[in-house]
C-alpha positions as CSV (number, residue, x, y, z in Angstrom):
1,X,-6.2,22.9,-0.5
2,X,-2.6,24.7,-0.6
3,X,-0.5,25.5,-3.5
4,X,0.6,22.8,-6.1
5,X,4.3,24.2,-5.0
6,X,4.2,23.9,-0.8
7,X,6.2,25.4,1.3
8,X,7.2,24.1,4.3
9,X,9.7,22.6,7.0
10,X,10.1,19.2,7.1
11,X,10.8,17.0,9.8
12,X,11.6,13.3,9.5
13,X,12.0,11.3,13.0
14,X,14.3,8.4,12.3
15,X,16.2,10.2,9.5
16,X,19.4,7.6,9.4
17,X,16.8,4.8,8.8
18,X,16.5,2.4,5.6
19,X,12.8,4.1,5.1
20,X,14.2,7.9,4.6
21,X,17.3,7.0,2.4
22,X,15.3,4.5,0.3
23,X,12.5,6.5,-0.7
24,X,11.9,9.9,1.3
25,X,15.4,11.5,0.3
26,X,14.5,10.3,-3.5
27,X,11.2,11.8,-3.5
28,X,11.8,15.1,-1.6
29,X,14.5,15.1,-4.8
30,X,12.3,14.2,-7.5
31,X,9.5,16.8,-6.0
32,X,12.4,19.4,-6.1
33,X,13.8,18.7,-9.8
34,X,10.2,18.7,-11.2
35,X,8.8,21.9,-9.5
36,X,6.5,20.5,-7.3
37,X,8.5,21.8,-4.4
38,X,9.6,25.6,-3.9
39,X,12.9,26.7,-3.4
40,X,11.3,27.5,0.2
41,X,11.9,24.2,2.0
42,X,13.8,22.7,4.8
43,X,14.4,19.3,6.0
44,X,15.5,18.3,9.8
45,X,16.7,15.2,10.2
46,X,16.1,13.6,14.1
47,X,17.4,10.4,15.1
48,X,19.9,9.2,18.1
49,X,23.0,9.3,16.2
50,X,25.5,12.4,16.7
51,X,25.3,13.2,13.3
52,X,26.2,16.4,11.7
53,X,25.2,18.3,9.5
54,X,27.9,17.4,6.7
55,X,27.4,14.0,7.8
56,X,23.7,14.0,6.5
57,X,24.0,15.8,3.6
58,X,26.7,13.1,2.5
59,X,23.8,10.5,3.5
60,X,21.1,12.7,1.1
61,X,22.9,12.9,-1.9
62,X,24.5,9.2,-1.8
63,X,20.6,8.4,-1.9
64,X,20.2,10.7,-5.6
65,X,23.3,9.6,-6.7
66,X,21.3,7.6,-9.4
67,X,19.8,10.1,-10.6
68,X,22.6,12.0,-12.0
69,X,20.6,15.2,-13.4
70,X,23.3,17.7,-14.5
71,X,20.9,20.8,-14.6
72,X,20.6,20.3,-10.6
73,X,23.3,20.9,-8.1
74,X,23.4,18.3,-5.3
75,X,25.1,20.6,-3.0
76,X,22.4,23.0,-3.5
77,X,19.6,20.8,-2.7
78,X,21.4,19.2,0.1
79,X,22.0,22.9,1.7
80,X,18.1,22.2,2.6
81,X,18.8,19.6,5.3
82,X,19.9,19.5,8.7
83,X,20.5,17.2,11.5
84,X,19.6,17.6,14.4
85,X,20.4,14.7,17.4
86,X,17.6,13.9,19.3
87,X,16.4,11.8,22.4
88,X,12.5,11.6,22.3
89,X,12.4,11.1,26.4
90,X,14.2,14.3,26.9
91,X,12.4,17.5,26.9
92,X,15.0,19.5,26.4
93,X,15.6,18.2,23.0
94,X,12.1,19.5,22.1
95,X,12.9,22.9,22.6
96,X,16.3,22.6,20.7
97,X,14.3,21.4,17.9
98,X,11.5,24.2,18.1
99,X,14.4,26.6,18.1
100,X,15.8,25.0,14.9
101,X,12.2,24.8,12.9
102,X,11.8,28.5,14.1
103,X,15.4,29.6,12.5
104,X,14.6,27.4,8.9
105,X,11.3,29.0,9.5
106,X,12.3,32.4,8.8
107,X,15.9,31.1,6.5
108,X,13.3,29.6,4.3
109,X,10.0,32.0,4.7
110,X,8.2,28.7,5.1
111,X,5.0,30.6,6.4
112,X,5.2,28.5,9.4
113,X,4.1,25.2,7.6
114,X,5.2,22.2,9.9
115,X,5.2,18.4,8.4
116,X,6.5,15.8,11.1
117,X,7.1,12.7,9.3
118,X,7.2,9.4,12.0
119,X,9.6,7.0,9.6
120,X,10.9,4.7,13.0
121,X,9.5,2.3,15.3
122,X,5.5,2.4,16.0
123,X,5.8,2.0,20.1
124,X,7.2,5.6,20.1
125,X,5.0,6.9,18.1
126,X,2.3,8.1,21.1
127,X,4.7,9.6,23.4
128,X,6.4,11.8,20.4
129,X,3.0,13.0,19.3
130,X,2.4,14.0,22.9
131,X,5.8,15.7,23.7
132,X,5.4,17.6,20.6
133,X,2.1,19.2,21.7
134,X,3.1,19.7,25.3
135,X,6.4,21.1,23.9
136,X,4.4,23.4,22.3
137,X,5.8,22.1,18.6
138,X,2.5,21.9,16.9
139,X,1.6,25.4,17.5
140,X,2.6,27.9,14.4
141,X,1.0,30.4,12.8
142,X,0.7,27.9,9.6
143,X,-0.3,24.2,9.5
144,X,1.1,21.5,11.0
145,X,0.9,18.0,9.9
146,X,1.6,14.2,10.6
147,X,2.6,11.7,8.4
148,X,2.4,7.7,9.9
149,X,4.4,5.2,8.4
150,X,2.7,1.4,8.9
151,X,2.1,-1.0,11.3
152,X,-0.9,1.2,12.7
153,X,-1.3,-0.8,16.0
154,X,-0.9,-4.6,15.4
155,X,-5.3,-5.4,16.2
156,X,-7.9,-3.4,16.6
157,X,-6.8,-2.3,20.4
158,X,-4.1,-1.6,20.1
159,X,-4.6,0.8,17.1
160,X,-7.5,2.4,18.5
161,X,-5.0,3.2,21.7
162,X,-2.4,4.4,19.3
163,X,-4.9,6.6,17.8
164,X,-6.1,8.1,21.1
165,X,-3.1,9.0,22.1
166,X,-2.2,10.7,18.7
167,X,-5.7,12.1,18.3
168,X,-4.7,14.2,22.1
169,X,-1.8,16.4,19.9
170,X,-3.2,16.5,16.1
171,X,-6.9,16.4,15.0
172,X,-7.8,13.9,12.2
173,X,-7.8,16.4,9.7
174,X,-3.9,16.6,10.4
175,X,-3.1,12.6,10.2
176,X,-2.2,11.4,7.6
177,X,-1.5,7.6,7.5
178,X,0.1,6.3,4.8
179,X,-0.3,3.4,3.1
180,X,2.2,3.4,0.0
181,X,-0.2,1.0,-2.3
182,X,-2.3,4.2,-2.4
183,X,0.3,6.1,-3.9
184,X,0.6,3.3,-6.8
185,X,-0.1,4.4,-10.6
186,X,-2.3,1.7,-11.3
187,X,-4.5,1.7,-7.9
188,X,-5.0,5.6,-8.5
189,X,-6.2,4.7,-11.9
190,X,-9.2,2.1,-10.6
191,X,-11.4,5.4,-10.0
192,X,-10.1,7.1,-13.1
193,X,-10.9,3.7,-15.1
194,X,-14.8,3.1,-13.3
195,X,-15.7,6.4,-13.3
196,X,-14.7,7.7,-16.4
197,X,-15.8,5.5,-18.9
198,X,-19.5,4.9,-19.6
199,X,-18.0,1.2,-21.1
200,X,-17.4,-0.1,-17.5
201,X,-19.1,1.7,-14.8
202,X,-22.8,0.3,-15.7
203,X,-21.0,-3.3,-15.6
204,X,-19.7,-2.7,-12.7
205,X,-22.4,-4.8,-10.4
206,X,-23.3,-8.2,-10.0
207,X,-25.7,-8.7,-13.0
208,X,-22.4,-8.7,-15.4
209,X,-19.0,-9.3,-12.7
210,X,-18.9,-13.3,-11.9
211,X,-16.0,-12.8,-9.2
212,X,-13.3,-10.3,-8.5
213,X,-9.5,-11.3,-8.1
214,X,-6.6,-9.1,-6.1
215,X,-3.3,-10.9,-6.2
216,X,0.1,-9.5,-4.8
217,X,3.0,-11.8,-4.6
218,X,6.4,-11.7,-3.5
219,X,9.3,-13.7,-5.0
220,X,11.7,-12.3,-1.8
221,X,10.9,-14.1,1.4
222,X,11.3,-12.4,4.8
223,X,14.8,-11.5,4.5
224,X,16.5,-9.8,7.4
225,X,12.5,-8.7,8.9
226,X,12.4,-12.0,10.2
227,X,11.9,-10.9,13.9
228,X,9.8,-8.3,13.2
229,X,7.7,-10.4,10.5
230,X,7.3,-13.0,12.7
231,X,5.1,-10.4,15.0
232,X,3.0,-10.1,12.1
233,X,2.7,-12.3,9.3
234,X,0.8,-11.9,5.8
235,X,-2.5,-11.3,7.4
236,X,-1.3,-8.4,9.4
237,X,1.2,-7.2,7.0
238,X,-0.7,-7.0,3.5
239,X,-4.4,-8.4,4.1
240,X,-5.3,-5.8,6.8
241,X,-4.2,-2.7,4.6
242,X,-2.8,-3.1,1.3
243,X,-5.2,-5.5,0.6
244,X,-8.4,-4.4,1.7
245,X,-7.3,-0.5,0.8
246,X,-7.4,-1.6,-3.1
247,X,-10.7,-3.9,-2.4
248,X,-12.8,-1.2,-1.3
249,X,-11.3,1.1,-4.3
250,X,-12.8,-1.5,-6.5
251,X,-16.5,-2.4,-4.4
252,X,-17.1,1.2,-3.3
253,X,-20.3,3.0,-5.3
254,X,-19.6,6.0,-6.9
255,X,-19.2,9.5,-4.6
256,X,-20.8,12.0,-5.2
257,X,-17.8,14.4,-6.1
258,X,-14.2,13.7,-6.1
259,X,-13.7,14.7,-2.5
260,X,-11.3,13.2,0.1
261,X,-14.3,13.2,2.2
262,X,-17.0,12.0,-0.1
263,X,-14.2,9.0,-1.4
264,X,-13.3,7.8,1.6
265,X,-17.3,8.2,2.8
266,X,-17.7,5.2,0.2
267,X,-14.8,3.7,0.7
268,X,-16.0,2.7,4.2
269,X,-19.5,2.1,3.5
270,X,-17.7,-1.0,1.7
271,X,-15.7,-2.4,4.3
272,X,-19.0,-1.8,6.6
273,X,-20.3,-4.3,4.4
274,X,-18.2,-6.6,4.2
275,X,-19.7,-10.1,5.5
276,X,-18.7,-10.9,9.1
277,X,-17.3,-13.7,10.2
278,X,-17.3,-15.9,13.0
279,X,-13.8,-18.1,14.3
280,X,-15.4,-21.5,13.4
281,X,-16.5,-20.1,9.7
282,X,-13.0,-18.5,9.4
283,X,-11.7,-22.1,7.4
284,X,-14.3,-22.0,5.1
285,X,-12.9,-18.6,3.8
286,X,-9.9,-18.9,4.5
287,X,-6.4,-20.5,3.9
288,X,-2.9,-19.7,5.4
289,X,0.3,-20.7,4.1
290,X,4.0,-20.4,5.4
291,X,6.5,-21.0,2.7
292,X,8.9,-24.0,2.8
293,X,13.0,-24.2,1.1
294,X,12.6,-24.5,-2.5
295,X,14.6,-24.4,-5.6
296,X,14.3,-20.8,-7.4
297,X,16.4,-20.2,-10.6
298,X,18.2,-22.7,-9.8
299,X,19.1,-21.6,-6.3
300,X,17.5,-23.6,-3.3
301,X,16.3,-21.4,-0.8
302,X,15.8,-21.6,3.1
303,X,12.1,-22.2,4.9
304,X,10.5,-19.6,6.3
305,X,11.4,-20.8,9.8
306,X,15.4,-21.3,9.0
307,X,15.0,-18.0,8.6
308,X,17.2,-14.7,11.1
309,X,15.0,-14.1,14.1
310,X,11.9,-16.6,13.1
311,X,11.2,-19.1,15.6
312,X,11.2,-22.7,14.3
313,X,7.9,-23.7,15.3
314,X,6.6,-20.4,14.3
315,X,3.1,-20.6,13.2
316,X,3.2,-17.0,11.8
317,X,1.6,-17.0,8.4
318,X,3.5,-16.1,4.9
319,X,0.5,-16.3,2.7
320,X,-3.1,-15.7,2.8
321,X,-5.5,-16.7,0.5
322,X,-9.3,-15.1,1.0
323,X,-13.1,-15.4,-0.2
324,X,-14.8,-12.2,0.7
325,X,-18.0,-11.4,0.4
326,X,-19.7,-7.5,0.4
327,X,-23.3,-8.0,1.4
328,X,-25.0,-4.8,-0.2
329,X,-26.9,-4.2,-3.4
330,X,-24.4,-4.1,-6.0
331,X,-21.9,-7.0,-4.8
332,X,-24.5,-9.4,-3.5
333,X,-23.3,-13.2,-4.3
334,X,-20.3,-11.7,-5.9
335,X,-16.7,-13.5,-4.5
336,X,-13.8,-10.8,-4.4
337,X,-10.7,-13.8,-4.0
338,X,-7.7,-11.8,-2.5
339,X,-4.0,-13.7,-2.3
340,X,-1.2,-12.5,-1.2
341,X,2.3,-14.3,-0.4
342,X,5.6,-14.4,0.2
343,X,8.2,-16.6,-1.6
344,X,6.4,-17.1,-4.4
345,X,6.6,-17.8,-8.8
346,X,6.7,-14.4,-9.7
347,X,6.3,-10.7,-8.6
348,X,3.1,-9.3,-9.4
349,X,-0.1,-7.2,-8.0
350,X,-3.0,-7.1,-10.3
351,X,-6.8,-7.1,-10.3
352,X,-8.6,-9.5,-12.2
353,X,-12.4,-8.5,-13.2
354,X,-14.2,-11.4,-14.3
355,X,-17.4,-11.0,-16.3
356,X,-19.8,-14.0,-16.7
357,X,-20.3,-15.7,-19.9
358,X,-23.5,-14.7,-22.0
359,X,-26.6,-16.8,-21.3
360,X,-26.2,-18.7,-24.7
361,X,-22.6,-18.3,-26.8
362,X,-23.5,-19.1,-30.3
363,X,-19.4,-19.5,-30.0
364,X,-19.3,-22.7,-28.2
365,X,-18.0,-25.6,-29.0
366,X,-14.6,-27.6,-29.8
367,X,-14.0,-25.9,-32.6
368,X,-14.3,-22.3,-30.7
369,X,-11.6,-21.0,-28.0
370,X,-13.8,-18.5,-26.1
371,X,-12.6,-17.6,-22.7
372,X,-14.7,-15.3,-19.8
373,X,-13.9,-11.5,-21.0
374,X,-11.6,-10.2,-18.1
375,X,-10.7,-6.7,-17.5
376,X,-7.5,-6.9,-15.9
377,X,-5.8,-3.9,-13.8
378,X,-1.2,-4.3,-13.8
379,X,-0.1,-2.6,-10.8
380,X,3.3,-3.7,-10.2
381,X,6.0,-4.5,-11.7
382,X,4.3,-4.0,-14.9
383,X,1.4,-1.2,-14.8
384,X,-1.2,-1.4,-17.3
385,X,-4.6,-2.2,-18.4
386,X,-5.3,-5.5,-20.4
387,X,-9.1,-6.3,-21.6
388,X,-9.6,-9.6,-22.7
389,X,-12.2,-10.5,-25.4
390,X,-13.0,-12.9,-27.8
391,X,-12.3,-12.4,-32.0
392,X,-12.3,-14.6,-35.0
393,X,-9.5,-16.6,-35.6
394,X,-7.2,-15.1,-38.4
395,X,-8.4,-18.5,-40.8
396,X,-10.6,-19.5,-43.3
397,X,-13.5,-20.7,-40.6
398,X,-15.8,-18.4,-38.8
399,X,-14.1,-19.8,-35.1
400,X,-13.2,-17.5,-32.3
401,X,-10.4,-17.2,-30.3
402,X,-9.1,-14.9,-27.0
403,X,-7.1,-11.6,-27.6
404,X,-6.2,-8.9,-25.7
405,X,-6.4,-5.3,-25.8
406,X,-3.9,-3.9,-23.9
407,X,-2.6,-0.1,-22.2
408,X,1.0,-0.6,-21.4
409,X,2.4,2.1,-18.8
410,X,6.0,0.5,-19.2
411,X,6.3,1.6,-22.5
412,X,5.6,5.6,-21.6
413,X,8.5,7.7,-20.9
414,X,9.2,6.4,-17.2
415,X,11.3,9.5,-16.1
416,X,9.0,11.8,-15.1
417,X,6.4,9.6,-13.8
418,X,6.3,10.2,-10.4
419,X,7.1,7.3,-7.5
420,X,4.3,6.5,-5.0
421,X,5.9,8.0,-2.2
422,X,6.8,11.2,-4.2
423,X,2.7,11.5,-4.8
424,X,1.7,11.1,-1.4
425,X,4.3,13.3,0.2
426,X,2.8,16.2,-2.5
427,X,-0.5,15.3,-1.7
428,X,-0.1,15.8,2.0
429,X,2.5,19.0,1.3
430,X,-1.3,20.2,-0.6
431,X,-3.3,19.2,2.0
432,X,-4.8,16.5,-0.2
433,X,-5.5,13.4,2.4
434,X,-7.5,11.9,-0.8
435,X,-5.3,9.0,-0.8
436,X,-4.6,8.4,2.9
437,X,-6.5,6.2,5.5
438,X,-8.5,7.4,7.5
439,X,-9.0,6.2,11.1
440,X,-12.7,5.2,10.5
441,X,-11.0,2.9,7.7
442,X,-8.1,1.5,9.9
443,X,-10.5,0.5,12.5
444,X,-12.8,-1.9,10.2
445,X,-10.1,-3.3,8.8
446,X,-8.4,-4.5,12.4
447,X,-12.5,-5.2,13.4
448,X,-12.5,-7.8,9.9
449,X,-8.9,-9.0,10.5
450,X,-8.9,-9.5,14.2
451,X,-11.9,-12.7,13.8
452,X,-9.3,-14.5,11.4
453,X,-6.3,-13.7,13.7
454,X,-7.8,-14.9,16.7
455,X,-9.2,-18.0,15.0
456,X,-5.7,-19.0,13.6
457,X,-4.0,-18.2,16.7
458,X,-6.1,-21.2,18.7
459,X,-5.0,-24.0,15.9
460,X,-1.5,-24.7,15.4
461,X,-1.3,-24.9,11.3
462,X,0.8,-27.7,9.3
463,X,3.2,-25.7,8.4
464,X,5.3,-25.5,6.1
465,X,2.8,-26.4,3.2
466,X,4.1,-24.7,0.1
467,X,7.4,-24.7,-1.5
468,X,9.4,-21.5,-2.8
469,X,9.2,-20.1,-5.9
470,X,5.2,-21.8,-6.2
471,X,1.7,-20.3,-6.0
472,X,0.9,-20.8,-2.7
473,X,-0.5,-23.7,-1.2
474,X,-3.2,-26.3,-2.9
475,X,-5.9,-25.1,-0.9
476,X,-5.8,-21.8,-2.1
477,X,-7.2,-23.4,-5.6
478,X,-9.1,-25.4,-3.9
479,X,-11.3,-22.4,-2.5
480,X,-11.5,-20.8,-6.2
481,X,-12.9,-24.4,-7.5
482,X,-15.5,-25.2,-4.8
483,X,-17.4,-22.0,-6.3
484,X,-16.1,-23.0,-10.3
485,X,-13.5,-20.8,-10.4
486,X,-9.5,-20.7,-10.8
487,X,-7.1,-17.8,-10.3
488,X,-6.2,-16.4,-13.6
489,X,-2.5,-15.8,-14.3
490,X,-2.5,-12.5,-16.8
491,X,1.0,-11.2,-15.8
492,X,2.3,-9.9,-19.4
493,X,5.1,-11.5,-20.7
C-alpha cells in the first residue's frame, strides 16, 4: 500500500471520449482540491484527434467548470495535462509517448509511477496492452498499473481471451477492473453495516433472513447506446457485474481481515455457490422484459425497438428479473430476487433485507398493522439506511403499527463526499484493488450468465411486454408470489 497522497503519471487512452470529460477529469479535480493527490502529477491524454495541448486543457477545465472553487486556479491544475495524438497500430507512437511519460516523469518527480487508464472501445484493448509491453512502456523503475473500463469480454470466452492477452503485459496484481457500483457510498457501506454491528451480523443467515431483494432501475431508456446496447442487453449490461458484484457483498461470510485478498477470497466463495442452472430450468428463474412506448410525465415515449441503431425485431433484453439461490450453509432455501430495468417508474438501486415474521405475533389481527421488519440499504439516488419495525400506534389502544428508522446520507454535507469514480481512481493511485474485480470474479459471473444467455438466445421472446415508465413486466411479480413474496417498494419519498 502507497501513500494516501500518490504520485504518479497518468495516462488515459481515449481522452476526447464522453467517459473522461464526464467523470475522470471531475475526479482527478476533486482528488486534487481535497489533497488526495500531490502537486506531483501528470496526465497524458491519447486519442486519434490532432489535439493540442491548449486544445485539451480547454476540454479539462469546461468539465470543472461547475465546480467553481475560487481557492483553486484552473489554469494551474490544467498545466498537469497533455495531449498527445496517438494511433495504437503504429509503433512509433509508442515510443513518442514513452518519451513524453519519461519528460513528465522527471517535470513532476513522479518516481516513475505509471497508471494507463483504457476509457475506449474493448476490441483494442489486447493489442494496446501488448504494444505497451513490447514497446517497453510498462517497464519503470516504479509501478505500473491498468485500469479496465467495462464490457469485460461479452461471455465467458471471450473474456477469458481478453484476459489472456492482457495477463501477457501486466500481472493480476496490476489489473484493475472497474466496476463503478463498487465505488458507490452505500455498497461500500454493506461490509461496514454487517460487520460492524453485533445487531445484524448474527441475523445475517437463514434462520432469521426470509428473502433478499436487489433492485436497480432506470427511468432513461437506451438513448443514443442503442447499437451498442442492442449487443448486449440487461443481462449482459447490469446482471453480469453490477448485479452480482453487490449480491456477493451481501451473501459472502465474513473474512478473516479486511484484506483485498481475504474480501474478494469470500466474495468468490459466493458466486461458487451460487446454484447452477441448466437452459430448460432457466424460465423457472427467470424473466426478461424489453420495454414498449409509454406515457411518462405526461410525455409518450418510443419502444425500445423504435429506438437509433436497435433492430426492430430485436430480441435483446431491457429487463431482467431473477430468483437466485446460494447453496451453502448460511443461504440455504434463502431467495436473493434481483431486478434490474430500463425505462422504468422511478430511479432507484436498493437492497431490501427481509426478516421472517416471529413464530407467533401476539400483534396479529385486524386491529394490528404489523408488517415483516426489513432492513433496507439506499444506494442511489437517495443513499441511506432505513430499518423497518413495528411500534404502538400513537392512540388510546395497545395496536401496533410500521415505522421506520432511518440514516439519511442526503441530508450530510454532500460537498466533500467523494464520487465513486474519485474513490476508485485513489484506491488504485494507493494500490488498494479492495474494491475491484478480480478475474477469478469476472469469470463466474460470465460461467452463471452464459446458461441464461444461451437459453434466451434459442426462443424468440414476446416482446415488447411492459410499458414505459412501469415496473417491469407481470411476470416478474409473478416469480416473487409463487414463493409468497412481493417486491417491496421502500424508495423514500
Amino acid at each position: 500500500m502507497t501513500t494516501n497522497n500518490p504520485k504518479a503519471v497518468i495516462v488515459i487512452f481515449g481522452a476526447t471520449g464522453d467517459l473522461a470529460n464526464r467523470k475522470l477529469y471531475p475526479s482527478i479535480y476533486r482528488l486534487y482540491r481535497n489533497g488526495k493527490l500531490s502537486d506531483n502529477f501528470a496526465v497524458i491524454g491519447v486519442a486519434r484527434r490532432p489535439w493540442t495541448n491548449e486544445i485539451f486543457r480547454d476540454k479539462v477545465k469546461e468539465s470543472i467548470e461547475s465546480f467553481d472553487d475560487d481557492h483553486i486556479d484552473a489554469d494551474e491544475f490544467a498545466s498537469h495535462f497533455h495531449y498527445n495524438p496517438f494511433d495504437i497500430q503504429d509503433l512509433d507512437h509508442y515510443e513518442k509517448l514513452e518519451n513524453l511519460i519519461n519528460e513528465l516523469d522527471v517535470k513532476h518527480d513522479t518516481d516513475g509511477n505509471r497508471l494507463f487508464y483504457f476509457s475506449m472501445a474493448p476490441n483494442f484493448f489486447g493489442t494496446l496492452a501488448a504494444n505497451l509491453k513490447s514497446e517497453g512502456l510498462t517497464t519503470t523503475k516504479g509501478w505500473t498499473r491498468l485500469v479496465i473500463e467495462k464490457p469485460f469480454g461479452h461471455d465467458y470466452q471471450s473474456a477469458k481471451e481478453l484476459n489472456d492477452q492482457i495477463r501477457e503485459a501486466f500481472n493480476e496484481d496490476q489489473i484493475y477492473r472497474i466496476d463503478h457500483y463498487l465505488g458507490k457510498e452505500m455498497v461500500q457501506n454493506i461490509e461496514v453495516i454487517r460487520f460492524a454491528n453485533a445487531l445484524f451480523e448474527p441475523l445475517w443467515n437463514n434462520q432469521y433472513i426470509s428473502n433478499i431483494q436487489i433492485t436497480s432501475s432506470e427511468v432513461l431508456g437506451v438513448e443514443e447506446r442503442g447499437r451498442y446496447y442492442d449487443g448486449a442487453g440487461a443481462l449482459k449490461d447490469m446482471m453480469q457485474n453490477h448485479m452480482l458484484q453487490m449480491l456477493a457483498l451481501i451473501a459472502m461470510d465474513p473474512p478473516i481481515k479486511l484484506t483485498p485478498e481475504e474480501i474478494r477470497s469470500e466474495k468468490v466463495k459466493a458466486l461458487r455457490a451460487l446454484r447452477v442452472l441448466n437452459e430448460d430450468e432457466v424460465g423457472q428463474y427467470f424473466v426478461r422484459g424489453q420495454y414498449d412506448k409509454g406515457l411518462v410525465n405526461g410525455e409518450e415515449l418510443p419502444a425500445y425497438r423504435d429506438g437509433n441503431g436497435v433492430d426492430p425485431e430485436s430480441n435483446t433484453d431491457t429487463f431482467v428479473a431473477a430468483k437466485l439461490m446460494i447453496d451453502n450453509f448460511r443461504w440455504a432455501g434463502v431467495p436473493f430476487y434481483l431486478r434490474t430495468g430500463k425505462r422504468m417508474k422511478q430511479k432507484s438501486t436498493e437492497i431490501v433485507v427481509e426478516f421472517k415474521d416471529l413464530p407467533m405475533n401476539l400483534y396479529y389481527g385486524k386491529e394490528h398493522e404489523t408488517k415483516s421488519n426489513l432492513l433496507v440499504i439506499h444506494v442511489q439516488p437517495h443513499e441511506g439506511i432505513t430499518l423497518h419495525v413495528n411500534a404502538k400506534k400513537g392512540d388510546y389502544n395497545a395496536s401496533s403499527t410500521p415505522i421506520t428508522l432511518s440514516y439519511d446520507n442526503n441530508s450530510d454535507d454532500k460537498m466533500n463526499t467523494p464520487e465513486a469514480y474519485e474513490i476508485l481512481l485513489h484506491d488504485c493511485m494507493r494500490g488498494d484493488s479492495t474494491n475491484f474485480t478480480h478475474w477469478d470474479e469476472v469469470a463466474l459471473s460470465w460461467k452463471f450468465t452464459d446458461v441464461i444467455a444461451k437459453a434466451w438466445s434459442q426462443k424468440k421472446a414476446d416482446f415488447p411486454n411492459y410499458a414505459s415508465g412501469s415496473n417491469g413486466p407481470k411476470e416478474a411479480d409473478q416469480l416473487l408470489h409463487n414463493d409468497g413474496f412481493e417486491w417491496w417498494d421502500v424508495t423514500p419519498d
